[in-house]
PANUTOR-621526 format. One record per residue: x, y negated, z of N, C-alpha, C in turn. Coordinates in nm, 3 decimals, always signed. Layout:
// PANUTOR-621526
[node [X,Y,Z],[X,Y,Z],[X,Y,Z]]
...
END
This chain:
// PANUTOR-621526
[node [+1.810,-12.117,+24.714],[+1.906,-12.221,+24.744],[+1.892,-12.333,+24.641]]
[node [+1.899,-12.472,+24.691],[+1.880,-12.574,+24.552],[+2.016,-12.603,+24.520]]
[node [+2.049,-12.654,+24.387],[+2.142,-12.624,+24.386],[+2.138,-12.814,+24.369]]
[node [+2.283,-12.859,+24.366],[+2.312,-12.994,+24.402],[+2.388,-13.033,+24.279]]
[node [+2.372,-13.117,+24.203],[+2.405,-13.187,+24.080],[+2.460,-13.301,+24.122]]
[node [+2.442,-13.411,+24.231],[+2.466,-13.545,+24.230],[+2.628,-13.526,+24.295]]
[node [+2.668,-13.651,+24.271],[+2.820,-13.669,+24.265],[+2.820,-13.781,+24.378]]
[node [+2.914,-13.817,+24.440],[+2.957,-13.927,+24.559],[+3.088,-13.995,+24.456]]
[node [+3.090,-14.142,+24.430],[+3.237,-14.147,+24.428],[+3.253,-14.301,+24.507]]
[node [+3.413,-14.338,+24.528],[+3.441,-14.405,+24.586],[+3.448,-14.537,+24.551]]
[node [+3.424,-14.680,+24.606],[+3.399,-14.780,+24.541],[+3.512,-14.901,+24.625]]
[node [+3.602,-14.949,+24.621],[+3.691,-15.053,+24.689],[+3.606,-15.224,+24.672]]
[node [+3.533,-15.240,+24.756],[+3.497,-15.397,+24.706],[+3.509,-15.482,+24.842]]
[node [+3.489,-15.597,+24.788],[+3.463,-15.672,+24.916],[+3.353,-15.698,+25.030]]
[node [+3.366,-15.779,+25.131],[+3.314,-15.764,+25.250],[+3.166,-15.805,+25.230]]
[node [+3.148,-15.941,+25.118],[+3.080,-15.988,+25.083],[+2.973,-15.857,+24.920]]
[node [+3.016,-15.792,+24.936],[+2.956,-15.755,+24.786],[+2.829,-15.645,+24.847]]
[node [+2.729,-15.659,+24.784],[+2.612,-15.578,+24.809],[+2.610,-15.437,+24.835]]
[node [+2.720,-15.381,+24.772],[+2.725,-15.214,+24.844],[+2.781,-15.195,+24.967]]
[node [+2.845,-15.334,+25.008],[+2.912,-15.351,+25.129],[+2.769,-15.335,+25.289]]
[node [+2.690,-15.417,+25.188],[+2.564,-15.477,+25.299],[+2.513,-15.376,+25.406]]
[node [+2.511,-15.241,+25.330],[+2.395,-15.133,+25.413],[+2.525,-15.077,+25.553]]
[node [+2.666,-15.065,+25.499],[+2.779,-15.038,+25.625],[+2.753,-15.143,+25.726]]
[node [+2.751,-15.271,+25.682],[+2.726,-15.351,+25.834],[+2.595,-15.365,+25.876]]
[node [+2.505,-15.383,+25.827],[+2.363,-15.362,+25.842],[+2.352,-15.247,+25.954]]
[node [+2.386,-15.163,+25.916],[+2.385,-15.000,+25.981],[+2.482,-14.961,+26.123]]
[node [+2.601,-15.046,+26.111],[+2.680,-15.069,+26.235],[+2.618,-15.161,+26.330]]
[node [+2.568,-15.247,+26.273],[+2.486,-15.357,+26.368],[+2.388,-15.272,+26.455]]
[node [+2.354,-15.207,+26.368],[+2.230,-15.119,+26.492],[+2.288,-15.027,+26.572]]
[node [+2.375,-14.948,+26.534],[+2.419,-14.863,+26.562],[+2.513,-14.898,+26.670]]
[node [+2.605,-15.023,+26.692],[+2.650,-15.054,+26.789],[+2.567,-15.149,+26.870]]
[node [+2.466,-15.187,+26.868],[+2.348,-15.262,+26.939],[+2.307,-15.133,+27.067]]
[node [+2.304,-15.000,+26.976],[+2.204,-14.902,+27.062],[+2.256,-14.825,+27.123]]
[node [+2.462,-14.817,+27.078],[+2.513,-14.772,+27.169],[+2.537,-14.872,+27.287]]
[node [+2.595,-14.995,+27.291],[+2.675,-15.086,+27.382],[+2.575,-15.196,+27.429]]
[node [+2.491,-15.208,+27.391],[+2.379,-15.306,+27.491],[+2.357,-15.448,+27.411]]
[node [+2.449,-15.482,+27.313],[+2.453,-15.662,+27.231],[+2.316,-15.607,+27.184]]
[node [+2.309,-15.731,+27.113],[+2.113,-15.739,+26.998],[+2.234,-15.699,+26.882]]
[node [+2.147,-15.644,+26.793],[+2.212,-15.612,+26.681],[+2.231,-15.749,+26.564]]
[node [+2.149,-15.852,+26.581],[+2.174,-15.969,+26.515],[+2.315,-16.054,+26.578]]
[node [+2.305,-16.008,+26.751],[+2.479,-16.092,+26.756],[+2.594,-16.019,+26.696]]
[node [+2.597,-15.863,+26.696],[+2.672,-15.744,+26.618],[+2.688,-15.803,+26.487]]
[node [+2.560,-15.799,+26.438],[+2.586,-15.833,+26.269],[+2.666,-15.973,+26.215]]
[node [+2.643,-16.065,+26.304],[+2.690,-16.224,+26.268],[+2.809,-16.200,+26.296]]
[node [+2.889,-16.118,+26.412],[+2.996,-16.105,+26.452],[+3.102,-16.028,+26.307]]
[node [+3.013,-15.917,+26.232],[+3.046,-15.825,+26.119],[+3.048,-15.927,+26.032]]
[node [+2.924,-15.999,+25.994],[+2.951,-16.056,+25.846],[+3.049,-16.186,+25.882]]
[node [+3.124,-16.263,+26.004],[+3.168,-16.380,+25.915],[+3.319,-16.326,+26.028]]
[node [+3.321,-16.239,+26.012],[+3.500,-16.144,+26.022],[+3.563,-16.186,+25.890]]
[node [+3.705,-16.280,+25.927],[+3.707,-16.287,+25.798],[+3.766,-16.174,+25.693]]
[node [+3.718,-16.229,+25.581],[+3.698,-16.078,+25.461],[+3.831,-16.057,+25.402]]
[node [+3.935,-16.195,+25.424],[+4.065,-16.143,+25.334],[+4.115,-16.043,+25.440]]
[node [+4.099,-16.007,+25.560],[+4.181,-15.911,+25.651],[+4.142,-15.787,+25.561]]
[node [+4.034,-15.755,+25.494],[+4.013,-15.635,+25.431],[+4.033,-15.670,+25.284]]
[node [+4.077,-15.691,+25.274],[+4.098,-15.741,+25.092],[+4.291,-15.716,+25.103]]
[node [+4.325,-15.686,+24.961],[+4.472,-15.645,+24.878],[+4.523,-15.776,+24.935]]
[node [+4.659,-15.743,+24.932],[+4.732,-15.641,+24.952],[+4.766,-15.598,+25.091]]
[node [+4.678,-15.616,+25.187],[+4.716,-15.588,+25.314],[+4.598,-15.469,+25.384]]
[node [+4.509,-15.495,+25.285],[+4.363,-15.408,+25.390],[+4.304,-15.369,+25.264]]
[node [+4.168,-15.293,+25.293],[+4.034,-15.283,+25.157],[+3.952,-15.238,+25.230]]
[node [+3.869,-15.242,+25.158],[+3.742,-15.188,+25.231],[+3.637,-15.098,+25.126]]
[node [+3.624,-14.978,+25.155],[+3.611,-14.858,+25.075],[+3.409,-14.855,+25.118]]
[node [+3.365,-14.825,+25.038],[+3.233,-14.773,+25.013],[+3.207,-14.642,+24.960]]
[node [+3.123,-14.553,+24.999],[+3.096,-14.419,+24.959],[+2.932,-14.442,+24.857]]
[node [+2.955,-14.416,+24.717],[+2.803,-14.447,+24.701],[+2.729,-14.314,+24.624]]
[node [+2.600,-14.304,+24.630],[+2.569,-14.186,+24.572],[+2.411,-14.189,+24.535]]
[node [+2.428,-14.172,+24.416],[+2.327,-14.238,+24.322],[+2.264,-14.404,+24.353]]
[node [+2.373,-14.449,+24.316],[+2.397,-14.653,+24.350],[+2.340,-14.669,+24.499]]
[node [+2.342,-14.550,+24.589],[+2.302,-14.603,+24.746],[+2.431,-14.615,+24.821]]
[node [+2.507,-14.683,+24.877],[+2.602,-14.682,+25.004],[+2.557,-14.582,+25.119]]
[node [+2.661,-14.478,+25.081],[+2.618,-14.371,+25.233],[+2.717,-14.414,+25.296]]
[node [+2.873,-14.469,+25.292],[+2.924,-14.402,+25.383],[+3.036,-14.496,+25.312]]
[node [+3.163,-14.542,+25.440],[+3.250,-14.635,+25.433],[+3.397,-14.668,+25.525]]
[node [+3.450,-14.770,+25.496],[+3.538,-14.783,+25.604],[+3.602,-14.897,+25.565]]
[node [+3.717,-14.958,+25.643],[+3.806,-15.019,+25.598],[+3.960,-15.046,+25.647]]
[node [+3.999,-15.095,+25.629],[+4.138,-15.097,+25.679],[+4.232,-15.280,+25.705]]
[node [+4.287,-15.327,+25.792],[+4.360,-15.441,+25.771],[+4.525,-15.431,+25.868]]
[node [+4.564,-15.520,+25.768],[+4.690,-15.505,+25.833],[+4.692,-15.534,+26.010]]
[node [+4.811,-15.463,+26.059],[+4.810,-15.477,+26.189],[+4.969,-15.534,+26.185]]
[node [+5.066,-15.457,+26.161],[+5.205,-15.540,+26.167],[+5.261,-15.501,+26.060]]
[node [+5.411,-15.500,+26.035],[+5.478,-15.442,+25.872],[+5.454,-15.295,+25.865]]
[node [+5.431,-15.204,+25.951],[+5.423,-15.099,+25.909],[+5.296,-15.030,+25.926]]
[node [+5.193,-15.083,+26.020],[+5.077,-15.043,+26.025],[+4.984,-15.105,+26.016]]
[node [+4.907,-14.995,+25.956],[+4.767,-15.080,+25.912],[+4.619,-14.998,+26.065]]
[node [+4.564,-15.085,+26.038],[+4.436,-15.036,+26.142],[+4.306,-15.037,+26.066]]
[node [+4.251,-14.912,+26.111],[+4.146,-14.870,+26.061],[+4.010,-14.944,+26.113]]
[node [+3.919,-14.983,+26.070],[+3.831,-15.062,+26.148],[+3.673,-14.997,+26.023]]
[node [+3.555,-15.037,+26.136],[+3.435,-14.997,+26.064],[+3.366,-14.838,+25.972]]
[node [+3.442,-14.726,+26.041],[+3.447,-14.602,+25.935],[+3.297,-14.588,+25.984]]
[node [+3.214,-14.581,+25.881],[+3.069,-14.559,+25.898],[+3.032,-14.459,+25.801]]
[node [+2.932,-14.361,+25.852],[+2.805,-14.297,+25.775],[+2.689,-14.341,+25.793]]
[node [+2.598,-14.330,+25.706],[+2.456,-14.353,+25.702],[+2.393,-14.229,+25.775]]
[node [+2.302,-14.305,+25.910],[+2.246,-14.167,+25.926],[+2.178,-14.076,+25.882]]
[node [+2.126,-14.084,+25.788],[+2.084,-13.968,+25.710],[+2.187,-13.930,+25.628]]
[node [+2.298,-13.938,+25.620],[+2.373,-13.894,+25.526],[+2.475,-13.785,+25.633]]
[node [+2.467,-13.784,+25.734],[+2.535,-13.770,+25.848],[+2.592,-13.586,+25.857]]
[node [+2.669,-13.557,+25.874],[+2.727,-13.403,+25.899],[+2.704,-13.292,+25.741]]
[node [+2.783,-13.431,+25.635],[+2.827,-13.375,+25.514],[+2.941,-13.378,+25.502]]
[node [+3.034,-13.447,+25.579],[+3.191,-13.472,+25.569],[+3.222,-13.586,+25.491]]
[node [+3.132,-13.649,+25.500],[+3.132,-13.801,+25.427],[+3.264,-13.867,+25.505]]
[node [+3.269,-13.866,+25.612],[+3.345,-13.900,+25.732],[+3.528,-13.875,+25.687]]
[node [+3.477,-13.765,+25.666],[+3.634,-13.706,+25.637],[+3.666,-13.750,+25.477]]
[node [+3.554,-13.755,+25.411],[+3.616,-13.849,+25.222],[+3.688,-13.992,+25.270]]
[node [+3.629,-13.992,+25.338],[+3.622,-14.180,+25.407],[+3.817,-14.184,+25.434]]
[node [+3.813,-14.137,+25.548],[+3.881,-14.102,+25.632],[+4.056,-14.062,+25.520]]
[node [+4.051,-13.950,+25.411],[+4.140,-13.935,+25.327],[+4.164,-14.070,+25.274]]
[node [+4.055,-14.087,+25.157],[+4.089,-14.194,+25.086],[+4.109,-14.306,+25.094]]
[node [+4.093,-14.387,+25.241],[+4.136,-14.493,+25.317],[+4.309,-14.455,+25.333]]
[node [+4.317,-14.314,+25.396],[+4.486,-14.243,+25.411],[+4.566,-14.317,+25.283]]
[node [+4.514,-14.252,+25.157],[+4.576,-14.231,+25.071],[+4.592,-14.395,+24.997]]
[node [+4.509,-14.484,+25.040],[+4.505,-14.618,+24.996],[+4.587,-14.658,+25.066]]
[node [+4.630,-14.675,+25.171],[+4.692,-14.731,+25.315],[+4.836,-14.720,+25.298]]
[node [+4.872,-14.567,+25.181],[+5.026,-14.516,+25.116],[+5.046,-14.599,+25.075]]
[node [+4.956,-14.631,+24.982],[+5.016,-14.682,+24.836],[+5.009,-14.835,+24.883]]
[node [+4.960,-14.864,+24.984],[+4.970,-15.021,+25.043],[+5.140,-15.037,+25.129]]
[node [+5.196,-14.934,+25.163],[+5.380,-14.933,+25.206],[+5.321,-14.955,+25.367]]
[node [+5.231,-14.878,+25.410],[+5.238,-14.915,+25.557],[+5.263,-14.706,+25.582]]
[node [+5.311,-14.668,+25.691],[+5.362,-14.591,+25.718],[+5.281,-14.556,+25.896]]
[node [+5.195,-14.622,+25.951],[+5.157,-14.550,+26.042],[+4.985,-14.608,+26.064]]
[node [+4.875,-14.547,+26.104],[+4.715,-14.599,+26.094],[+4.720,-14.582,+26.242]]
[node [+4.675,-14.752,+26.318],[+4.597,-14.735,+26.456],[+4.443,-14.762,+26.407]]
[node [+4.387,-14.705,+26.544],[+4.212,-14.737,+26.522],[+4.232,-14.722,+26.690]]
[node [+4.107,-14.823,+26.717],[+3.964,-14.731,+26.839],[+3.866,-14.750,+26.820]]
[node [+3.859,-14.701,+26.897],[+3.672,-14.655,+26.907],[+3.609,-14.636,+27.055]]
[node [+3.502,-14.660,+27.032],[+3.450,-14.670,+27.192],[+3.436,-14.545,+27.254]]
[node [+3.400,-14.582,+27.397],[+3.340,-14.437,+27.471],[+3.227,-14.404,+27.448]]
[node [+3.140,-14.439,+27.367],[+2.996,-14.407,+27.368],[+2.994,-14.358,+27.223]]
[node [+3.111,-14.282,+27.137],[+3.100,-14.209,+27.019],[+3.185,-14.118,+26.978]]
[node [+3.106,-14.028,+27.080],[+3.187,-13.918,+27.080],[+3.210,-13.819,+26.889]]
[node [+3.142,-13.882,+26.795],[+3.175,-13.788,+26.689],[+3.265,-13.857,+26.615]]
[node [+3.287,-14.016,+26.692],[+3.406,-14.049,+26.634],[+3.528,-14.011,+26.663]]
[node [+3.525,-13.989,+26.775],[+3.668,-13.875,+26.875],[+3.700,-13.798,+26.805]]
[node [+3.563,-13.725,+26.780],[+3.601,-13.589,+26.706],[+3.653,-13.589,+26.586]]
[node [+3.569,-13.670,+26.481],[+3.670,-13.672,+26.378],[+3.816,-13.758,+26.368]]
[node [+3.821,-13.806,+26.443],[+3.987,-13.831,+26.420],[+4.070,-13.717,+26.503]]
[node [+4.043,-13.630,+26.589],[+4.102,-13.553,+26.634],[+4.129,-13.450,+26.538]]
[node [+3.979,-13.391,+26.488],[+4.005,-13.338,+26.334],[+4.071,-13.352,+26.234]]
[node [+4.124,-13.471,+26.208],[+4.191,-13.520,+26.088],[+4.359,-13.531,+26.122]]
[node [+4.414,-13.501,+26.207],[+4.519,-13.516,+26.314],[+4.556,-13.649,+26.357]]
[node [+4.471,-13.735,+26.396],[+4.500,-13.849,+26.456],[+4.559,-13.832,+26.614]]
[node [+4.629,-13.877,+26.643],[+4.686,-13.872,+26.817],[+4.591,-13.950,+26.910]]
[node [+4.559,-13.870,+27.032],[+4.484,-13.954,+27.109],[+4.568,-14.111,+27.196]]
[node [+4.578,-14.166,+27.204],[+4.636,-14.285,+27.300],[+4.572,-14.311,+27.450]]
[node [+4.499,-14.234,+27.491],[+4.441,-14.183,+27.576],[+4.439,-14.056,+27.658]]
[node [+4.400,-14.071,+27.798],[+4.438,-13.948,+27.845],[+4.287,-13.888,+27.848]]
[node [+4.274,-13.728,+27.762],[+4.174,-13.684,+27.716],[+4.082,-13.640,+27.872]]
[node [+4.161,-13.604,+27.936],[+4.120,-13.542,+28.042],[+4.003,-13.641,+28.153]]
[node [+4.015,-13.774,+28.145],[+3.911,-13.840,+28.175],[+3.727,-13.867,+28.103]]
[node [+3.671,-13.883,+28.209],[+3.533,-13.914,+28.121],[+3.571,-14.036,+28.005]]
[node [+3.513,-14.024,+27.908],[+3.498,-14.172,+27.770],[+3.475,-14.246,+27.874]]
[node [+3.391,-14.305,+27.927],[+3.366,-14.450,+28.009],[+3.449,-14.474,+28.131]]
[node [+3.534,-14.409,+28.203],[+3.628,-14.431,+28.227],[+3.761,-14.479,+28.140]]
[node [+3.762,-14.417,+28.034],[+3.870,-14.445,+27.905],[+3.868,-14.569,+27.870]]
[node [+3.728,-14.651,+27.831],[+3.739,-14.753,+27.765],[+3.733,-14.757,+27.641]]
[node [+3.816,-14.811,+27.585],[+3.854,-14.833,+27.440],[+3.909,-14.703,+27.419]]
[node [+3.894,-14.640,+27.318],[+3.983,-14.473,+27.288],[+4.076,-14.573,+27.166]]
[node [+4.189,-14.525,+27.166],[+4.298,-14.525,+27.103],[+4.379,-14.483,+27.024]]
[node [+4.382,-14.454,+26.895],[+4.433,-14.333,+26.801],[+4.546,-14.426,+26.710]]
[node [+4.665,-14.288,+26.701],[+4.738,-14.342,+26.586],[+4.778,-14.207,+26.501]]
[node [+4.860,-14.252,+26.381],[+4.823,-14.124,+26.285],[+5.005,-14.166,+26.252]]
[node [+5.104,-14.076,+26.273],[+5.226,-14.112,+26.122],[+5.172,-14.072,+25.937]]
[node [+5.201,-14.176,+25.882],[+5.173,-14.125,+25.743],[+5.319,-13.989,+25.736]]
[node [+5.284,-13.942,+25.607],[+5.417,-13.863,+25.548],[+5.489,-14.015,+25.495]]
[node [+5.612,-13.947,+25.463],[+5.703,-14.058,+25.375],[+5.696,-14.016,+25.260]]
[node [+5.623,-14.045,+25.148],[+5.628,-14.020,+25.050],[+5.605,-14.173,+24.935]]
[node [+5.626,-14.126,+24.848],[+5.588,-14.307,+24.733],[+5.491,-14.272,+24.655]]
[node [+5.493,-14.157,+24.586],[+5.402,-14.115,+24.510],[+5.305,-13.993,+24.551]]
[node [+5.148,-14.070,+24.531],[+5.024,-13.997,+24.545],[+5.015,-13.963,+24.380]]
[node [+4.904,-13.811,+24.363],[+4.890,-13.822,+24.222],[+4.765,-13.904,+24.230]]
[node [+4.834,-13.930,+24.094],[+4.766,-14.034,+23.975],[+4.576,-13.997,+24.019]]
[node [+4.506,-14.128,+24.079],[+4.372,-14.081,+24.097],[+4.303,-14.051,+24.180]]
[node [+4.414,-14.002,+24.270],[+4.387,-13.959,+24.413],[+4.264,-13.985,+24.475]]
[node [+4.260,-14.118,+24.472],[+4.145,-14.187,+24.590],[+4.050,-14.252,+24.493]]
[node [+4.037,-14.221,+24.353],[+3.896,-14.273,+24.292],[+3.851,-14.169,+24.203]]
[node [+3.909,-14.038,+24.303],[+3.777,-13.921,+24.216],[+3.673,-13.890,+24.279]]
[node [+3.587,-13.817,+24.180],[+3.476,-13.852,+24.221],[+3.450,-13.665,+24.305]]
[node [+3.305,-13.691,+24.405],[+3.281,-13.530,+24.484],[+3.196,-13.483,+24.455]]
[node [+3.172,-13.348,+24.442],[+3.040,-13.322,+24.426],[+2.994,-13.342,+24.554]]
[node [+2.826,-13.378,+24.562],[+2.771,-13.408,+24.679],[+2.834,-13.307,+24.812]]
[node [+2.838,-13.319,+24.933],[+2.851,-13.211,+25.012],[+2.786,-13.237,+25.124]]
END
């Protein structure tokens, strides 16, 4: 068995900052090859979104990096006073079915607290199904009726209640993982 030394930790920057680059880079294709656009109209559409929707105090936008590479990401922007919406949760495909998904996924949670919003919408398309899955995993609510095919569905629809709480411990969302 080898054994695994390298660490993942979490990085909050902006839309514009270079560890940001390889998450939209990587969605561009990735939604090009699910949904039919060129991945250059995807990407122009990603990079000039504007960036304060993900920037303090209303949104952020989280990077996963591991050994200075961006595997894995997400972000968040306000939607109304109490909810925020999840937008862009990406893995690198080679980084893919480590639970990168689910670091993502917490520490966006746990940022989103301490931002005073109290409930997370997202969707996601019909053509990704492991995105279904992990928010079903994580207890997100479907907004959808499951029982239809995805392309009948459309847009899939998820919302999450936070707990009511004020205080996360100290650290929460900028420790670091061992690889997994």
């Amino acid at each position: 068995m080898t054994e695994r030394t390298d660490s993942v930790h979490t990085v909050f920057v902006d839309q514009t900052d270079p560890l940001a680059a390889p998450l939209l880079e990587e969605l561009a294709i990735e939604y090009s090859t699910r949904y039919g656009r060129t991945r250059d109209e995807i990407y122009e559409d990603l990079i000039t979104y504007p960036a304060e929707e993900f920037a303090a105090p209303g949104g952020a936008l989280l990077v996963i990096v591991e050994n200075g590479t961006s595997v894995a990401g997400g972000a968040f922007r306000r939607c109304d006073e109490d909810t925020a919406e999840l937008k862009r949760i990406w893995t690198s495909a080679s980084h893919r079915r480590r639970g990168l998904g689910r670091i993502v996924l917490r520490e966006l949670e746990a940022e989103i607290l301490r931002a005073g919003y109290s409930r997370i919408f997202l969707t996601t398309g019909p053509r990704q199904p492991e995105a279904v899955a992990l928010y079903l995993a994580a207890g997100y609510t479907p907004l959808f009726d499951r029982s239809l095919p995805p392309q009948d569905v459309g847009i899939h629809g998820f919302e999450k209640a936070l707990p009511a709480t004020t205080a996360l411990p100290s650290g929460w969302a900028a420790k670091e993982y061992e690889s997994v």
